[in-house]
C-alpha positions in Angstrom: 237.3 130.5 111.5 239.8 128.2 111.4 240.0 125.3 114.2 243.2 126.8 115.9 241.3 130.1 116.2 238.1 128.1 117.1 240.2 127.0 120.0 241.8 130.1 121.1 238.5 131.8 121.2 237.3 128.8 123.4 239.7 129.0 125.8 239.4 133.0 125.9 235.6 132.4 126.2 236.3 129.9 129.4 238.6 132.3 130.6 235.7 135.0 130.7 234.0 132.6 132.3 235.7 131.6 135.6 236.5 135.7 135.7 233.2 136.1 136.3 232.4 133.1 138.6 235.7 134.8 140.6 233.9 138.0 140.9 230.8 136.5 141.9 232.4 134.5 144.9 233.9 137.8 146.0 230.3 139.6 146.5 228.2 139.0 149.0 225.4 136.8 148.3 224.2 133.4 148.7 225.6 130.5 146.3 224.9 126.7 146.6 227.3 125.1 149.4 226.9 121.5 147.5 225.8 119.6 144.4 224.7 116.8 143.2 226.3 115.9 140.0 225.2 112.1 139.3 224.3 110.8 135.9 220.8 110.8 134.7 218.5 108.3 135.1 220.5 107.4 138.7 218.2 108.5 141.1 218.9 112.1 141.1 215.7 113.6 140.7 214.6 111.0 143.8 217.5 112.5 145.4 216.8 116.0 145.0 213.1 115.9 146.2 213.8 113.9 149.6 216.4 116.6 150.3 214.9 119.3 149.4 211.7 117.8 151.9 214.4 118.1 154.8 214.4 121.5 156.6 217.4 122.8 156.4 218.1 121.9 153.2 217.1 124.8 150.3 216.8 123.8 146.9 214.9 125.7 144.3 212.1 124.5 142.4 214.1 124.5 139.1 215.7 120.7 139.8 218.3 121.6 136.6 219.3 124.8 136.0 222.3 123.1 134.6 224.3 126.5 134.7 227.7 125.3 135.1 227.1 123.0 132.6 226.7 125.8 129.6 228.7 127.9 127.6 226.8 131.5 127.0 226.1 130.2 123.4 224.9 126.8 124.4 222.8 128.5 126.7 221.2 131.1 124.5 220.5 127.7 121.8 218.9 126.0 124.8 216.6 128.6 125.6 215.1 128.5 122.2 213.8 125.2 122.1 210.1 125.2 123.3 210.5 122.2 125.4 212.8 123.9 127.5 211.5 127.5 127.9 213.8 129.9 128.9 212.1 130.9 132.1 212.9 127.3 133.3 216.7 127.7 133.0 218.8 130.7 134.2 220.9 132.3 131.5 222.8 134.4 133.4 225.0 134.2 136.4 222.8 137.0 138.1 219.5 134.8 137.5 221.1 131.5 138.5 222.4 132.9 141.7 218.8 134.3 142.4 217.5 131.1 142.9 219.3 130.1 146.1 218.6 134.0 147.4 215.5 132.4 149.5 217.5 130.4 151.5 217.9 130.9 154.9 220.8 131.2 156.8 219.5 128.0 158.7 219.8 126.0 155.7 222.4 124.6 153.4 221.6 125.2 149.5 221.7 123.2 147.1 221.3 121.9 143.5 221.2 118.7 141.2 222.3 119.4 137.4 223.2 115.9 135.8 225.3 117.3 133.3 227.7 118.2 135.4 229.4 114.8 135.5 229.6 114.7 131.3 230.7 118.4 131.2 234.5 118.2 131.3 234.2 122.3 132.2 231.4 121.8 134.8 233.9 121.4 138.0 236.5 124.0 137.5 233.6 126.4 137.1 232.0 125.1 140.5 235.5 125.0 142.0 235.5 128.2 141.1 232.5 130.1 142.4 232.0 127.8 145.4 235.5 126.2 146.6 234.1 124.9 149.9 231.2 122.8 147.9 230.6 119.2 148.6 229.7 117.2 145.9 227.4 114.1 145.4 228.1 111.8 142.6 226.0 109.3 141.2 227.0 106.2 138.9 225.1 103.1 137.8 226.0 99.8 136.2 227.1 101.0 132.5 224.8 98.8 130.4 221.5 99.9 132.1 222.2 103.3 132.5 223.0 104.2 128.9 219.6 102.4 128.2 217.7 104.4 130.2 219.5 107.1 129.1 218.9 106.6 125.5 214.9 106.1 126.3 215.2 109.5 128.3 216.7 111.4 125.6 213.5 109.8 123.2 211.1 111.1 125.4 212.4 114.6 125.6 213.0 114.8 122.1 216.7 114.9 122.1 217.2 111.3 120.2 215.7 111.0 117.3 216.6 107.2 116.7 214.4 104.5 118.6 216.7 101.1 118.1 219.2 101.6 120.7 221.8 99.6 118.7 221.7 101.5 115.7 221.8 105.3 118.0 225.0 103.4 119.5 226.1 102.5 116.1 225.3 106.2 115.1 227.9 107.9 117.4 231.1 107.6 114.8 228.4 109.8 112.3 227.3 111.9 115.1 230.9 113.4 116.3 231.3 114.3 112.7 228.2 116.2 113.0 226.3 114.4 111.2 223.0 112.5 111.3 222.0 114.2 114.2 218.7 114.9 114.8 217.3 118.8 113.8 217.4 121.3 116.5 219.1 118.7 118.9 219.7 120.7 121.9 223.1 119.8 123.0 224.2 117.0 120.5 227.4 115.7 123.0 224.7 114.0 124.5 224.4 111.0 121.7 227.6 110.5 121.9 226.5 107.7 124.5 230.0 105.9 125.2 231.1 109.2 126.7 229.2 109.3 129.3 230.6 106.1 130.4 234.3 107.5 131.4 233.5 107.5 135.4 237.2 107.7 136.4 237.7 110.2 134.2 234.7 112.2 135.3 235.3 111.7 139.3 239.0 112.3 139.3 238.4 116.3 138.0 236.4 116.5 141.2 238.5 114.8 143.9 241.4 116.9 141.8 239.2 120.2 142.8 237.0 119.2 145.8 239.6 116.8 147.6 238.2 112.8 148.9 236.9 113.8 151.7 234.8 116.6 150.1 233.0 114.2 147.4 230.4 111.8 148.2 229.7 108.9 145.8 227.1 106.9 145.3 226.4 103.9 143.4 222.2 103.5 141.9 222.3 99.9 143.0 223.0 100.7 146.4 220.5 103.0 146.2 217.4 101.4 144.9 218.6 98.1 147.5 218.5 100.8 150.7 217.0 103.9 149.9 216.5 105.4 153.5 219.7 104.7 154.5 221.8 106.1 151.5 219.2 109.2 151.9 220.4 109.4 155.6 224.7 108.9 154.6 223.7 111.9 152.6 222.7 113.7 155.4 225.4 113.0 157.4 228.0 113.7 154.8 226.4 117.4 154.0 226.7 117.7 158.0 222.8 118.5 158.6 220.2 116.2 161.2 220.1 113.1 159.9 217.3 111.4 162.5 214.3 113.3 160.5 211.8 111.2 158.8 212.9 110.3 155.0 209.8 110.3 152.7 210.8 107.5 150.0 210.5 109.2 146.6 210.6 107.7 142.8 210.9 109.9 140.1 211.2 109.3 136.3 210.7 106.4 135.3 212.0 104.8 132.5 209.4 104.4 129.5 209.6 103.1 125.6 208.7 105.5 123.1 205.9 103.5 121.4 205.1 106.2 118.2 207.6 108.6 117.2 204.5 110.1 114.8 202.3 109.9 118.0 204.7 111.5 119.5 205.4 114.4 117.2 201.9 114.6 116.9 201.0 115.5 120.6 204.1 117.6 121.2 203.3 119.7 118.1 199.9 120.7 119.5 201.1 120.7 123.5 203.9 123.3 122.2 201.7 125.0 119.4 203.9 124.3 116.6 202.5 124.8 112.8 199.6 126.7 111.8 197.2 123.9 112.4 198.5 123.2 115.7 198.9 126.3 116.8 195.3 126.9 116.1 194.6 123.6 117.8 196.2 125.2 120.8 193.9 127.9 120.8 190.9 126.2 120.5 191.9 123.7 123.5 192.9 126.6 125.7 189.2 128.6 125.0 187.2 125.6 126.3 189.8 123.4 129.0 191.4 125.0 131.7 195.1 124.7 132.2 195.7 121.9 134.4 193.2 119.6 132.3 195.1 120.4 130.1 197.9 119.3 131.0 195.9 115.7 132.7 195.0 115.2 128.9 198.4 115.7 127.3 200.4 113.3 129.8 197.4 111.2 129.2 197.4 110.7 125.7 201.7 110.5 126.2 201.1 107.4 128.1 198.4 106.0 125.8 199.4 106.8 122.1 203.5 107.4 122.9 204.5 105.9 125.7 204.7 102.0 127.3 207.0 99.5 129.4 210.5 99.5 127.5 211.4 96.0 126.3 214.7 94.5 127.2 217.6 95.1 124.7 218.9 91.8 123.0 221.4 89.6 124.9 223.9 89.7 122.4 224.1 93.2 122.6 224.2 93.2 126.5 226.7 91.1 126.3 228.7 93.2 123.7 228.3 96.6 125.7 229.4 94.5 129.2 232.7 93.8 127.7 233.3 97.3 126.4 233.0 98.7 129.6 234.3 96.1 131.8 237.7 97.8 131.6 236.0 101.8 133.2 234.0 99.1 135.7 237.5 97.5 137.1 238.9 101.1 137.0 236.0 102.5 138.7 236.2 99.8 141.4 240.6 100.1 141.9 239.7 103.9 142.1 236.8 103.9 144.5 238.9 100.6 146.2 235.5 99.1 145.6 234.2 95.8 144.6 231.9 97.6 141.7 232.7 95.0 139.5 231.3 92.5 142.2 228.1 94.7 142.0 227.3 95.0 139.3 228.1 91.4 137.8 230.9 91.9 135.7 233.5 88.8 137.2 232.9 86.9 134.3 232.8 89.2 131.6 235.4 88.6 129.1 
């Protein structure tokens, strides 16, 4: 197929698409009325459990069903891997829209998919089956989010490379397609400098949700005043807002000590291989499931996992002048002093 027919058959495909989400709107049923769409590794999993604590505030127990992030084929590829079982993630519209059926009409319903933001698709296709949604967007300072990032997508198994200067140098390679790690789930991902376009990535909501409909939030802000940006939150989706607010952290960000110690404990958790497999077996004849599980997350944090060490100065200071042009954008846009908060006035 050549890339002009590659392309046509894209666009057909998104077509398809928001034909279906159209339909869908039409019927009856419940859909989400908002999202929350912030980066990963900004306090969105934090987010999602303090709201979904709140009582009239529905959101299912799947934290990323990342639907509206996925082409059909993206999804199907997803579902393979055996990190991410497919039961986890909804491959059809039908099964994503069945997990907001429990809500009641009491309660708003919601969901927090990170790869929204990054997926230039993801808000037509949200405009598109919910029109009234409100939207929660979540940035952080762009030198320690891509870090986390990077140790994130280590610890999942999506990055394969554990210098973070060399999977940075590695993007030019990567948007070739190459050197990019077997089976890589979604391989946009490692292209790490992408995810740093906020302006871009913000305007194609206001474009579809309007100002007024789009609350943003910046991770500093958050981690400074917790309860209180909890409680803006609440206010801006319009539900009671005096209710206790249970502080919550969530993922926190760890160094991939062993890629080998890693492999290793992955290949028997998942069963992969003949020897694991039957090391699976064995385990599951003589420990129950949830010890199981205690001993698997146990030897993660012993053999794989530790405190991630700062990167190196030089290449702080390297990545802070590359993006200090989206930080005085993102401030002008926002009319924000973003680049007061996250020290970027003398960056040159």
């Amino acid at each position: 197929m050549s890339i002009d027919e590659a392309s046509r058959a894209g666009v057909h495909a998104e077509q398809e698409t928001l034909e279906e989400l159209r339909r869908a709107r039409a019927a009856d049923g419940r859909r989400p009325d908002f999202f929350i769409v912030g980066h990963a590794k900004c306090g969105t999993t934090a987010l999602y459990r303090m709201l979904k604590a709140h009582p009239q505030i529905y959101m299912p127990d799947v934290k990323e069903p990342e639907f509206l992030s996925r082409a059909p084929e993206h999804r199907a590829r997803r579902a393979e891997q055996p990190e991410r079982p497919a039961k986890r993630l909804p491959e059809t519209l039908e099964a994503y829209l069945a997990l907001f059926a429990p809500a009641t009409p009491e309660q708003l319903a919601g969901e927090a998919s990170t790869e929204y933001l990054r997926t230039p698709a993801a808000a037509g296709r949200i405009a598109q089956l919910c029109p009234e949604a409100r939207i929660v967007a979540m940035f952080r300072e762009p030198v320690g989010f891509l870090r986390s990032l990077h140790l994130q997508l280590l610890q999942v198994g999506v990055e394969t490379e554990v210098d973070f200067a060399r999977a940075l140098e590695l993007e030019t390679e990567r948007r070739r397609g190459r050197r990019v790690p077997r089976d890589c789930p979604w391989p946009p991902a490692l292209l790490y400098s992408d995810h740093v376009r906020y302006v871009e990535q913000l305007s194609a909501y206001h474009e579809r949700f309007g100002r007024e409909s789009v609350h943003v939030i910046a991770y500093e802000d958050y981690r400074r005043d917790n309860e209180g940006t909890v409680r803006e939150v609440l206010r801006f989706l319009g539900v009671d807002d005096e209710l206790p607010v249970i502080r919550t952290e969530a993922n926190p960000t760890l160094r991939v000590r062993s890629r080998r110690g890693e492999r290793l404990v992955n290949a028997v958790s998942v069963g992969k291989g003949p020897v694991s497999r039957s090391a699976k077996r064995v385990l599951k004849a003589v420990m129950p499931a949830r010890v199981r599980r205690g001993a698997h997350r146990t030897a993660m944090r012993v053999v794989v996992e530790s405190e991630p060490r700062p990167p190196a100065e030089e290449l702080v200071a390297e990545l802070r002048r590359r993006f200090a042009g989206e930080v005085v954008a993102l401030s002008e846009y926002l009319r924000r002093d973003l680049v007061g908060l996250w020290g970027y006035e003398d960056v040159r």
